[in-house]
C-alpha positions as CSV (number, residue, x, y, z in Angstrom):
1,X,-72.6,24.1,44.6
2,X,-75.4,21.8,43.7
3,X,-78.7,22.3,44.5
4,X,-79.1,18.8,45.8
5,X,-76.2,16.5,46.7
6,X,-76.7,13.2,48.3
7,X,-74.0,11.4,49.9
8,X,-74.6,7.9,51.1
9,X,-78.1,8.0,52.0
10,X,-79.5,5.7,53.3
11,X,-83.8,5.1,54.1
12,X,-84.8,2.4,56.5
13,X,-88.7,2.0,57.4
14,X,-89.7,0.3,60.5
15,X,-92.6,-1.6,60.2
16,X,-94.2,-4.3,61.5
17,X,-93.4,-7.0,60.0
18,X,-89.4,-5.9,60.5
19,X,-87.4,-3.2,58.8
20,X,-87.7,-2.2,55.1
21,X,-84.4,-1.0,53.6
22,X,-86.3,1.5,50.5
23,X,-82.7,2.6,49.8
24,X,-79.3,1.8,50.3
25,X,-76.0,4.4,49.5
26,X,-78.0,7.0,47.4
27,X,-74.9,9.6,45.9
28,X,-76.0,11.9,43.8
29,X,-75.7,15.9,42.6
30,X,-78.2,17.3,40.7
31,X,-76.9,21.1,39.1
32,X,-79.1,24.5,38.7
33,X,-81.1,23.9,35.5
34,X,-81.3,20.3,35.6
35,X,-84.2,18.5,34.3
36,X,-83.5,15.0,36.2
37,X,-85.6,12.1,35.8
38,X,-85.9,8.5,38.1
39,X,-86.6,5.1,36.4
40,X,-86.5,1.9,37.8
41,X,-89.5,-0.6,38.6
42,X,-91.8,-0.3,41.4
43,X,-90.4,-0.1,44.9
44,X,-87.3,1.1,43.8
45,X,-86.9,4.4,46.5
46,X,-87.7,6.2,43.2
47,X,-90.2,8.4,45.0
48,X,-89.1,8.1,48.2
49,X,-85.6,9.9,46.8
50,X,-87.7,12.2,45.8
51,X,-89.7,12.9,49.7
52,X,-86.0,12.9,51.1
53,X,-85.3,15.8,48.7
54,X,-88.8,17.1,49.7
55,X,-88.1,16.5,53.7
56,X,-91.3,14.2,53.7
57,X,-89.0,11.1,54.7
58,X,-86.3,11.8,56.8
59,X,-83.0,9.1,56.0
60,X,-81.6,6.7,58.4
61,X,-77.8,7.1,57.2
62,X,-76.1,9.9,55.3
63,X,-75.8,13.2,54.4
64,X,-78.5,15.2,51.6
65,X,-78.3,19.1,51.2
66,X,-81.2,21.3,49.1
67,X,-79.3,24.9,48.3
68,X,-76.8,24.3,51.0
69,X,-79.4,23.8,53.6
70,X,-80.5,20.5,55.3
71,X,-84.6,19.2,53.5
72,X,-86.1,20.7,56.5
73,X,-84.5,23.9,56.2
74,X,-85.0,24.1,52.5
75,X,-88.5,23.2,52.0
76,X,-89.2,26.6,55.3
77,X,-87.3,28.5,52.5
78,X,-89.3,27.3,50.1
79,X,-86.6,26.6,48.0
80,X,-89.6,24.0,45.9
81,X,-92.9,23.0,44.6
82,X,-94.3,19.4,44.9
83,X,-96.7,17.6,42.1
84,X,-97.9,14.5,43.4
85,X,-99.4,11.8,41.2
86,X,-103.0,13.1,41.5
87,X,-103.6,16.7,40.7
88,X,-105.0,16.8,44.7
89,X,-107.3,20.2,43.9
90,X,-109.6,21.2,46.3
91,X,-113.1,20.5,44.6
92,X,-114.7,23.5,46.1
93,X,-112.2,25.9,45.1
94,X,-111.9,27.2,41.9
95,X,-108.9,26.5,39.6
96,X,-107.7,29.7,41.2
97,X,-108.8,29.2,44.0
98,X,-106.5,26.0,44.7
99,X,-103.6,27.8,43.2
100,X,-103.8,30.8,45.2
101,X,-104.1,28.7,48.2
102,X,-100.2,28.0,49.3
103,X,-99.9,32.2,48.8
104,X,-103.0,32.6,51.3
105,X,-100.8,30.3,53.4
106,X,-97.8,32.1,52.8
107,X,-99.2,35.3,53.8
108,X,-99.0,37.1,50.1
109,X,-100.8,40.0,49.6
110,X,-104.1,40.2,47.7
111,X,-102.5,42.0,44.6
112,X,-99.7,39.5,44.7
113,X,-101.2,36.5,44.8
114,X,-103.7,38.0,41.7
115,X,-100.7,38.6,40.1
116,X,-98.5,35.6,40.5
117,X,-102.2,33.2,39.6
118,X,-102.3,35.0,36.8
119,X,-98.2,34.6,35.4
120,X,-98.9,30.6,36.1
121,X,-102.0,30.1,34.5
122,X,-100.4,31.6,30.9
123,X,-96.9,29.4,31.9
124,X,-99.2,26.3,32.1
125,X,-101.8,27.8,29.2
126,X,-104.4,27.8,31.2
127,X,-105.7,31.8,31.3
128,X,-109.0,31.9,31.2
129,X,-109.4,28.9,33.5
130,X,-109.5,30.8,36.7
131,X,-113.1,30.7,37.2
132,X,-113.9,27.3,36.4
133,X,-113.8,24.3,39.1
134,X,-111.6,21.0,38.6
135,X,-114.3,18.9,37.8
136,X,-115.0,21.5,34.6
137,X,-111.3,20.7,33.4
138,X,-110.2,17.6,31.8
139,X,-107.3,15.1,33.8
140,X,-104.5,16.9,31.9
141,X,-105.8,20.4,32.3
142,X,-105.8,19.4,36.5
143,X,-102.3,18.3,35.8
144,X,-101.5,21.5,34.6
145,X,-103.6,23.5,37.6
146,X,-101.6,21.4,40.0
147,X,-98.4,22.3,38.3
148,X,-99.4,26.2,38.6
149,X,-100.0,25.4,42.3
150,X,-96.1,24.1,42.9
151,X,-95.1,26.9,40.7
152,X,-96.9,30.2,42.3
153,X,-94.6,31.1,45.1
154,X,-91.6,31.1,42.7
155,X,-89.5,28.0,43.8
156,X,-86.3,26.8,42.1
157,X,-86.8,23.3,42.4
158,X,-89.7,21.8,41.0
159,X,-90.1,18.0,42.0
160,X,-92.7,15.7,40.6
161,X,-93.7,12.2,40.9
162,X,-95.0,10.7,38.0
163,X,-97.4,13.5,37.5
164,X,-98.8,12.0,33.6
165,X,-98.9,8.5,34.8
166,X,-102.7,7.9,34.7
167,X,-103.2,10.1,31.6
168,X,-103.6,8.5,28.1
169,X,-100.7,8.7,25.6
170,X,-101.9,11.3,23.3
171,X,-102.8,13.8,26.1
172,X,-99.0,12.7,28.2
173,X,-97.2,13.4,24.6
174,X,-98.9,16.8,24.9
175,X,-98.1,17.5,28.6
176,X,-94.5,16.5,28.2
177,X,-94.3,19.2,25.2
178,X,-95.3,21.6,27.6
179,X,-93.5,20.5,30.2
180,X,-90.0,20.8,28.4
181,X,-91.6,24.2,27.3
182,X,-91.9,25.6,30.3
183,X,-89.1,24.2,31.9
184,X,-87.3,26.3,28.8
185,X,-89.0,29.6,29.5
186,X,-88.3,29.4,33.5
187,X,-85.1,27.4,34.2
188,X,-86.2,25.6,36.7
189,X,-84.4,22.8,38.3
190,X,-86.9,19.6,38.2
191,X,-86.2,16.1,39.9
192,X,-89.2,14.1,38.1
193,X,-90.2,10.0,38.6
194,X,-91.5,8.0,35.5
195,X,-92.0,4.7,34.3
196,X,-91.6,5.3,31.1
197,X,-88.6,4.7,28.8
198,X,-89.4,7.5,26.5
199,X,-91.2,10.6,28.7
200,X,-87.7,9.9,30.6
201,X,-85.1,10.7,27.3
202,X,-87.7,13.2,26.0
203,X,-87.4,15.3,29.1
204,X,-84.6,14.8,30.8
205,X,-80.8,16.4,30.8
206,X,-79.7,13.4,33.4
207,X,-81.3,9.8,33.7
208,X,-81.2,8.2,37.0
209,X,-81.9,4.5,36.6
210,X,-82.2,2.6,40.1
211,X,-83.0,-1.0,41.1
212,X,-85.4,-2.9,42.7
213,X,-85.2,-2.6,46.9
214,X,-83.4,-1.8,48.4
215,X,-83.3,1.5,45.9
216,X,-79.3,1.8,44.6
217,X,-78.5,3.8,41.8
218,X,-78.0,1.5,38.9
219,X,-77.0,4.2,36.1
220,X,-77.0,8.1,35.5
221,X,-76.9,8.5,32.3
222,X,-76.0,12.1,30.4
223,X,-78.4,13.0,27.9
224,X,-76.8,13.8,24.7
225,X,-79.7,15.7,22.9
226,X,-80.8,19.3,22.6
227,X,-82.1,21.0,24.7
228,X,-85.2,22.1,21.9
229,X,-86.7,18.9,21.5
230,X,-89.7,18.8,19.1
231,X,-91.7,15.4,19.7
232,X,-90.3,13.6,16.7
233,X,-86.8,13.8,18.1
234,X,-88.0,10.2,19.7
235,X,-87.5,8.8,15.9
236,X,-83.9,9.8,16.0
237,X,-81.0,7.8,16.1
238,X,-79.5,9.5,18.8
239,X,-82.6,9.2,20.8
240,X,-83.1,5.5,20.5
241,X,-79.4,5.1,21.9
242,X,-80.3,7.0,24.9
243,X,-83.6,4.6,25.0
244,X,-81.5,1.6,24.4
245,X,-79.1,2.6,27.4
246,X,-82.0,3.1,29.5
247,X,-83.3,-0.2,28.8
248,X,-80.2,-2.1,29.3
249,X,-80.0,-0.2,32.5
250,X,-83.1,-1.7,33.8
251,X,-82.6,-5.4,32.2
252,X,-78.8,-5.6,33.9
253,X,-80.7,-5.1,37.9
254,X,-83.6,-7.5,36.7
255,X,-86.5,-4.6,36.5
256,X,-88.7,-6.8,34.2
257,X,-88.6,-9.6,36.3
């Protein structure tokens, strides 16, 4: 069974100047272990697929399952972990303070939730960063905290929408090392948005390209390449291909127009 299959889905918003069709006939199965990433140009449903998978938008027409269970269901299982655009820690908590926060929630046990901060911080490399507050960390290094947040209770699914978007290109190079790191050491499954051509064939076992609104799935595109992907892979032939399909992708539903 897939972890997520989507079957026709459709997302109307109501608003007032009429209704907005965000996405039209969304099918799509996304498999244990998949790293799964969304590319299109803005206001293409790409993150709004991803707060149907979530259960933050609920869709007008068709049928979307997380594990077997409807969104709703899944996310009181707590079958995933969310990382939105902007780390969104708590100033006043300490690093793990905010991570330990969903387990407080959650109801985990003191010696638990010291336990579980302390496996994320050295997933994210972060041990020794407990103490310190988010303004003492630089915009990657939040990044990172917020990504220990989504992962502390555990979840399967980790979804994330464009988490490096504001961060320069040398620290994003460095976060999407780690990322494909970790997503190595845990096997996660990971449904992540991008705009960008490249983090999207670095990362990704499965490319979804969509077009502009109303959000339809243009493409989904296999990844050919290894799953150990050292940074200067993106020189390779067989990486540029990938690029190149991507690229057409977008050109063939107008994205640069």
């Amino acid at each position: 069974m897939p972890v997520v299959s989507a079957r026709d889905v459709d997302l109307t918003f109501q608003t007032g100047d009429g209704p907005v069709q965000a996405l039209k006939g969304i099918s799509l199965d996304i498999d244990k272990g998949d790293f799964v990433s969304f590319i299109g140009p803005s206001g293409c449903g790409k993150t709004t697929f991803l707060r149907v998978i979530a259960a933050l938008e609920e869709p007008t027409a068709g049928q979307i399952t997380v594990n077997g269970m409807s969104p709703d269901e899944a996310r009181r299982a707590r079958a995933y972990g969310y990382v939105f655009q902007a780390a969104g820690l708590y100033p006043w908590r300490t690093i793990g303070g905010n991570i330990r926060l969903p387990l407080e929630i959650m109801g985990f046990s003191k010696a638990e939730r010291a336990e579980r901060v302390a496996k994320v911080l050295e997933l994210v490399e972060l041990t020794g960063f407990e103490n310190k507050f988010p303004w003492q960390l630089s915009g990657g290094m939040q990044q990172r905290a917020s990504i220990a947040r989504a992962l502390a209770f555990d979840a399967e699914i980790l979804l994330m929408d464009e988490p490096f978007g504001a961060l320069d290109e040398i620290v994003r190079d460095h976060l999407n090392e780690q990322l494909l790191a970790l997503w190595g050491r845990t096997g996660k499954t990971i449904g992540f948005v991008t705009h960008s051509i490249p983090e999207a064939v670095y990362l990704s076992t499965k490319i979804v390209v969509m077009s502009p609104r109303p959000g339809r799935i243009a493409d989904v595109i296999e990844s050919p390449l290894p799953r150990e992907r050292p940074l200067d892979i993106r020189d390779t032939p067989e990486f540029l291909e990938v690029a190149h399909r991507v690229r057409d992708g977008l050109r063939a539903v107008n994205a640069y127009d």
